[in-house]
N, C-alpha and C positions, 0 to 999 in steps of 0.2 A: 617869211609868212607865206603860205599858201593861197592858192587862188580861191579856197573854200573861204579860210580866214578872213581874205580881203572883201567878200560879200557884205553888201550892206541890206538890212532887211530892218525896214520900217516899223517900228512898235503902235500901230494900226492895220487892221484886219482888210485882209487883200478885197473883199469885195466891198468896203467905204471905197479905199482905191481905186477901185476899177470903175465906180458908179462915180466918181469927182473926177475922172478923166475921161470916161464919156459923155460928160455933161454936156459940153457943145454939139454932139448929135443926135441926144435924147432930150435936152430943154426941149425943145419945138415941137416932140410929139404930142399932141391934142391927148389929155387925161383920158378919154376916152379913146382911145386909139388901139387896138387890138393888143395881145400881146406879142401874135408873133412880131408886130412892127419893134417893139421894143430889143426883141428878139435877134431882127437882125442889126439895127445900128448897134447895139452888145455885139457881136459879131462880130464886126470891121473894127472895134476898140478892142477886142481879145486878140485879133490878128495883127495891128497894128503894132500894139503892146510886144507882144510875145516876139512879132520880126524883131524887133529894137534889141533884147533879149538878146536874140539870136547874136546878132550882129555886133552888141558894145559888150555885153559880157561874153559871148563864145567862141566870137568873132568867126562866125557862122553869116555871110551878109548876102544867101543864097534868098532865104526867104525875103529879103528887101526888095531882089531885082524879081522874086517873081510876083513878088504885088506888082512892082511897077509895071511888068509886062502884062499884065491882066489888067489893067487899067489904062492903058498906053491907047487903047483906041475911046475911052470915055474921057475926056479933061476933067469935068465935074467930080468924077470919082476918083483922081488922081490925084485934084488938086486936098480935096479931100480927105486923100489917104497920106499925100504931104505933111498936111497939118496936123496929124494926129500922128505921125512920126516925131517932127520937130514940138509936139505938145511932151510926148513923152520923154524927150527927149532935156528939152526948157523944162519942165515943172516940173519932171518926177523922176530923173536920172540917180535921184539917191534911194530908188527901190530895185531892186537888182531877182527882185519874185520871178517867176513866169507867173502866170496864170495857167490851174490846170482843170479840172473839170467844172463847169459853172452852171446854172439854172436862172431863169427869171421868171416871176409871178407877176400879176398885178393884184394888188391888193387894195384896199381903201384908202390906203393912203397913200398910195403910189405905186414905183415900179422896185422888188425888192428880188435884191441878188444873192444867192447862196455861191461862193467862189473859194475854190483851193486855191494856196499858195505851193507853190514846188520850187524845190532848189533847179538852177538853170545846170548843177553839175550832176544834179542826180539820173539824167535823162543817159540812154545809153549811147556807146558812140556811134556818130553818124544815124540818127533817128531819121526817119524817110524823109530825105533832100527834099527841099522847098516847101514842107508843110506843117503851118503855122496852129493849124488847126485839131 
């Protein structure tokens, strides 16, 4: 079996996904709250996501130590970026996506994500060291 084969890809659409695994940093934002705020906690959930990626399927684990070193002088944001490793890690280890180009709106009825899913083999070799983004 191949390492493409052995891919596992969830039969639910990458941006449900991504909006129920950022839930813990977007719950708290006040309905009214801008979009870009929305914007950026999406952000640190695509970056988080996608390092893990890196790391358990490509075994690529450059993007993990350069969050953590960009965070290494903030604890808040570390601990932060912790949790939302070991989230993707504990609840969602059997989606194996990246996440590739993504958008957020606010709409009436909330905060709504348009998200690609990408194969993590399809990316070319060595894509620019340490970025998740």
């Amino acid at each position: 079996m191949t390492k493409r084969a052995a891919l596992r890809y969830p039969d639910r659409k990458i941006s449900e996904t991504f909006l129920d695994f950022a839930r813990p940093i977007i719950q708290d934002l006040p309905s009214e709250a801008p979009e870009h705020r929305a914007r950026e906690a999406l952000q640190l959930a695509f970056t988080a996501w996608n390092a893990v990626i890196f790391a358990d399927v490509l075994n690529d684990h450059g993007h993990i130590e350069k969050i953590r070193h960009l965070t290494a002088g903030n604890p808040e944001a570390g601990l932060l970026v912790e949790q939302m490793i070991a989230r993707k890690r504990e609840l969602f280890a059997d989606d194996e996506r990246m996440i590739g180009d993504w958008e957020v709106t606010r709409t009436e009825d909330g905060i709504n994500v348009r998200a690609d899913a990408r194969d993590p083999y399809s990316l070319p070799p060595n894509p620019t060291r340490g970025r998740c983004t």
